[in-house]
N, C-alpha and C positions, 0 to 999 in steps of 0.2 A: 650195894653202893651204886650210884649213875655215876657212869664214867663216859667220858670223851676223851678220845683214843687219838694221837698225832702221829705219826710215823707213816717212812713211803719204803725201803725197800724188802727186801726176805727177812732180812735179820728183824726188822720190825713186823712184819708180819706175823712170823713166830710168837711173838709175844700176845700179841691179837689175838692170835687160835688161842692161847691159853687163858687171857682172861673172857674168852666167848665161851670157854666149856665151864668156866667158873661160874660161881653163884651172881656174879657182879652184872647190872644190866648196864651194856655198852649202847649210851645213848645217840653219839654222835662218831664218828671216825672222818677226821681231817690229815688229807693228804697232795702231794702235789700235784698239780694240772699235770693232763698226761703232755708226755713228750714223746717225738718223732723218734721211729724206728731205726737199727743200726740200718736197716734193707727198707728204702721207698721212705716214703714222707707220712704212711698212715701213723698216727696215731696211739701211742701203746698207753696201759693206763697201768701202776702201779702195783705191786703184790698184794700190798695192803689195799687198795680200791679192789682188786681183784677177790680178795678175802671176804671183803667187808659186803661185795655186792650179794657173793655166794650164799652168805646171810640174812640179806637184806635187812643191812644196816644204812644208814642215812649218810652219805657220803657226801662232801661240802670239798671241792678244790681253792681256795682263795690264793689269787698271788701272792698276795702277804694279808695272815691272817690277824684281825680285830677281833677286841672284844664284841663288836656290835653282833659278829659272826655267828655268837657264843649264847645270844641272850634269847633264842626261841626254846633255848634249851635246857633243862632241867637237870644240871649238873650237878656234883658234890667236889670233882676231882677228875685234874685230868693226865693223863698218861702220854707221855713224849716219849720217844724209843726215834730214834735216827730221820727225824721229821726234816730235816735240812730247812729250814727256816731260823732265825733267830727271835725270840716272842719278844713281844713289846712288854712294858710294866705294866699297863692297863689287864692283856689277858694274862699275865703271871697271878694277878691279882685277882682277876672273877671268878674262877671255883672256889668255894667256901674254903675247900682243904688246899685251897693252892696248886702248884701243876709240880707233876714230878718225872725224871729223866730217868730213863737205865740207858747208864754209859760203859760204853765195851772196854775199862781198864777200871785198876783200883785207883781212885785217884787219893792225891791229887799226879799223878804221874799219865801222861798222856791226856791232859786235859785238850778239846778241838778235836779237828774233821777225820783223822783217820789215826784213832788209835791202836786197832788191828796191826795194821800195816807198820807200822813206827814199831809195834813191838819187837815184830818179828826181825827187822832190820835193822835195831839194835841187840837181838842174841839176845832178849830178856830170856830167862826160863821162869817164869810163873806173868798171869797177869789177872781178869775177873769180871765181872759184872759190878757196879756201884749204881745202888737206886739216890739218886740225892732230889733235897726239897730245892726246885731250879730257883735263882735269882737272878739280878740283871748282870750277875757277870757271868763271863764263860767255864761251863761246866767247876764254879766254885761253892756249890751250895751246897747244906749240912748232908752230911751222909746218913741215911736212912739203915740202908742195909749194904750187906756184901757179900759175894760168890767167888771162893779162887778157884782157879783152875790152872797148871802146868802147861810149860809151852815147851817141847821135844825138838831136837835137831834136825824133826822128820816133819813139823809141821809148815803148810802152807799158810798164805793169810787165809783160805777158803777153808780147812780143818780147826785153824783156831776160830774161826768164826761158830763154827760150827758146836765145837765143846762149849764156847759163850753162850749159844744159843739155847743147851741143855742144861749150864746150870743158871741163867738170867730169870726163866718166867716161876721158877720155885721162891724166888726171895722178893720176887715183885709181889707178887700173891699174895708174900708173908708180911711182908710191908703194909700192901692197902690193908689188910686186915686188921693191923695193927694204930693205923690210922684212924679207922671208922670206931675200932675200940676208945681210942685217944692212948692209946700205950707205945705208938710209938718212940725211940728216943736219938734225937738227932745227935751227930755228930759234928763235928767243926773240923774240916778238912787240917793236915798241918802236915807239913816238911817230916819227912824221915829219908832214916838212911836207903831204906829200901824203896819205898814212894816216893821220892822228891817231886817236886813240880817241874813237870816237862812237858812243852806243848808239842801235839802233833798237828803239824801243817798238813794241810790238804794235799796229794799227793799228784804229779804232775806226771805226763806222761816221758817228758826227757830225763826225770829220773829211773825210768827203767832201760836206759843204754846201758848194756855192762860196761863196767871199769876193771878192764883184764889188768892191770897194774893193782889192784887190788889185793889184798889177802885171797888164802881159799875159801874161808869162813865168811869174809863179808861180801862174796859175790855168790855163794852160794845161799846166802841171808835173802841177798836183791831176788836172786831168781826163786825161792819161796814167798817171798814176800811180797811180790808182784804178781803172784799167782793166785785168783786169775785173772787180776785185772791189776794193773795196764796189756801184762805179762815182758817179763825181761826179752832184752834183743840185742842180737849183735847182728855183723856183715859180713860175709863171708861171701869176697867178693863184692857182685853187684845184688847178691840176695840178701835180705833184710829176714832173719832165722830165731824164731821163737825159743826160750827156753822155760819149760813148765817144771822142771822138779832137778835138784842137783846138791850134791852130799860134798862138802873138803874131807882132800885126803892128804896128809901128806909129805906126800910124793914129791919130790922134788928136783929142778930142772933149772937148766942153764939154757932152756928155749925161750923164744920170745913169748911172753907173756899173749898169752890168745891163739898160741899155738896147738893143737891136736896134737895131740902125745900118745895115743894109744884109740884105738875102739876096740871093743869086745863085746861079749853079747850083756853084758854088765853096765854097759854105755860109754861114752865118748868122754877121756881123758883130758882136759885142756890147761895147758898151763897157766897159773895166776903171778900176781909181783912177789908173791911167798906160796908156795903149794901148788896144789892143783885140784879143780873139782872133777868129780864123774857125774855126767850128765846124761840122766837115764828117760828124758821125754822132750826130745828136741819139735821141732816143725819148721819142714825146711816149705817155700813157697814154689812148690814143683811138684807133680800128679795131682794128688785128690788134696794132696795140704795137709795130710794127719798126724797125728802125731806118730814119733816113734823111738823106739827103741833102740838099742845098741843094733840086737841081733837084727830087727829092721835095716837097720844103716849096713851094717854088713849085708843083708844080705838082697838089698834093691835101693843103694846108696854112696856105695864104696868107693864110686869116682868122684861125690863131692865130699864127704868128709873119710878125711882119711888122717894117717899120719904124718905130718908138713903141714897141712890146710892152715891156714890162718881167717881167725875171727877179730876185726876191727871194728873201730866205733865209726866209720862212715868207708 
């Protein structure tokens, strides 16, 4: 089948390696104009341009992309994976077989921009892959195929990406295949107890302040789940201190809430508004900046977290 390919970051990319080793000729791959580096103003160009050049596949940047885009090209079907663009009905309409999405939840639950992150921040335990046939609404269109995979008290948004990542390009695969046969069979999205319709809004960076009045569980959610981007933070002090990975325990305390209750080589104790989390990969912004450890803190850290210290939201 001739496929044109949409997607800009890793997560789409991955899917690219897999229908590039596949039998299917990827005729066109559309992704975003590159954007300016976190360091300097050069230029950086996408995973997927990155992928696609390695190939030398025909790569097209449009700001917002037309069908007129679409028509040098000998398509059947085209393939969307986290393109961040919204398609118009015109290109929804130009491949023969129409254009199809793999989106990172079973929907309809987490329909929109960041259903990773939404997951893990509401404590779902399962979520999947959904290949659906796209239409002009948001991620509402019949369901093709499905992939579940469990989501652990240990995962970050960057691990559950990751299990999506290995089980999405098997059931995409199975899907075109199923298309170009015509044996497809769609599905019609619907409300359940366990899917319901939940939108995940785009994820801002002032929601990753923690909220020490919080549970131990749902601040220990924020800091997996913003991991590794925006990444969770508190103050401590006039330091602005990252938190990459953190477990509830609990333990429980009559401290102020954001209070350092313990360190051990285990990690940094802190009291929540019920429990407390252990926070085992803090980054304080002082020497090299790296992450660390309990035993770290203890043992090249101990004068700024300790037990007393307090963590504030400014």
């Amino acid at each position: 089948m001739n496929i044109a390919f949409a997607g800009t970051p890793a997560f789409a990319a991955g899917h690219l390696a897999a229908l590039i080793a596949s039998h299917h000729d990827i005729r066109l791959v559309i992704t975003q104009p590159d954007k300016p580096g976190k360091r300097g103003k050069k230029l950086v160009p996408s995973n997927v341009k990155k992928l696609a050049l390695e190939h030398d596949i025909e790569v097209i940047q449009p700001e917002k992309l037309t069908a007129a885009d679409l028509e040098a090209y000998d398509i059947d079907l085209m393939v969307v994976v986290a393109y961040g663009q919204i398609l118009r009905q015109p290109v929804l309409e130009y491949p023969p077989l129409g254009c199809i999405n793999v989106h990172a939840s079973v929907l309809p639950r987490w329909r929109g921009a960041a259903p990773i992150q939404r997951a893990i921040l509401a404590g779902d335990t399962a979520s999947g892959v959904t290949i659906i046939q796209m239409d002009a609404g948001l991620d509402t269109g019949d369901m093709l195929g499905i992939a579940d995979v469990s989501i652990t008290d240990s995962d970050t948004s960057q691990s559950l990406e990751a299990k999506l990542l290995g089980a999405g390009p098997g059931v995409l695969l199975t899907v075109i295949d199923q298309l170009a046969a015509g044996t497809a069979k769609p599905v019609a999205q619907a409300d359940g107890d366990t899917y319901a319709t939940i939108y995940a809004k785009k994820i801002t960076k002032e929601e990753a302040l923690i909220n020490w009045q919080a549970s131990a569980h749902e601040v220990a959610r924020q800091i997996r789940g913003f991991n590794p981007d925006p990444v969770a933070y508190s103050f401590l002090g006039d330091m602005r201190v990252k938190f990459w990975m953190a477990k509830a325990s609990a333990k429980s305390s009559s401290a102020t809430p954001g209070t350092v209750l313990e360190v051990t080589k285990d990690g940094v104790s802190i009291a929540c508004g019920d429990g407390a989390i252990t926070c085992n990969a803090m980054q304080l912004p002082v020497g090299k900046g790296s992450v660390l450890t309990g035993q770290d803190i203890l043992n090249a850290r101990a004068d700024l977290v300790h037990p007393g210290a307090l963590f504030t939201a400014n």
